[in-house]
C-alpha positions in Angstrom: -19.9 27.8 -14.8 -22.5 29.4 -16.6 -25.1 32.1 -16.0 -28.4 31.9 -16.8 -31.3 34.3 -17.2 -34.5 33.4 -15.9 -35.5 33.5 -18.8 -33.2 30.5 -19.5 -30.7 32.4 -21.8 -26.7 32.5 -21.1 -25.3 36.0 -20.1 -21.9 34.7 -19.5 -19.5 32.3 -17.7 -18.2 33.1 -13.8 -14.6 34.0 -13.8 -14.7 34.5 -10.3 -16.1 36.1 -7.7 -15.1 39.7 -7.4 -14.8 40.8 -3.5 -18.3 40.0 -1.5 -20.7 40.9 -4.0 -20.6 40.3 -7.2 -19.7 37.9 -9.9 -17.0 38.7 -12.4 -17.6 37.6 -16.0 -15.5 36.2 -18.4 -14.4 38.8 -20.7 -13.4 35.8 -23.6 -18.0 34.7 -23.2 -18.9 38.2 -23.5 -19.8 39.6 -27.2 -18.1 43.0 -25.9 -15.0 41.0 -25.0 -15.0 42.8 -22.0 -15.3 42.0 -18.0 -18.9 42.5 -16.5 -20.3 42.1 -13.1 -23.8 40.6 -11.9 -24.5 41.8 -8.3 -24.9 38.7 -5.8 -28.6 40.1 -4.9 -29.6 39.0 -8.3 -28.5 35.1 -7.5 -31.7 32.8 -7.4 -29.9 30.1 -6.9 -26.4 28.0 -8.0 -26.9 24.1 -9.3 -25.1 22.9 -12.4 -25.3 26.9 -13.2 -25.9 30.3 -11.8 -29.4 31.3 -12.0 -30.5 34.8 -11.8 -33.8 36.2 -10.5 -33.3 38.6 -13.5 -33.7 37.8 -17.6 -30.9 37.8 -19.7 -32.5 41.4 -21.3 -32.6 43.0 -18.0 -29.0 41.8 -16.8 -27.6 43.1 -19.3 -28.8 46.4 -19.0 -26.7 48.2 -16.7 -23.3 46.9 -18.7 
């Protein structure tokens, strides 16, 4: 499942959920080739994809 900016650009792909807060990334979707984590408070909502309240810019950030 995808992750999505609210800016509509892809951060990365779930791998799974990593204990009760956060979202594990795909390491083989990521540029770096390695794991990152989006904190559950940044979830907007979950359809077809994983929507952050954040952009793609600022998600990125803090890896």
């Amino acid at each position: 499942m995808d992750v999505i900016g609210s800016d509509g650009v892809k951060i990365g792909t779930v791998d799974h959920l990593d204990g009760s807060d956060k979202i594990k990334l795909t390491k083989s979707a990521s540029p770096d080739g390695q794991h990152h984590y989006v904190p559950l408070a940044w979830v907007d909502h979950v359809d077809a994809h994983v929507h952050l309240t954040k952009t793609s810019a600022d998600a990125k950030v803090g890896w």
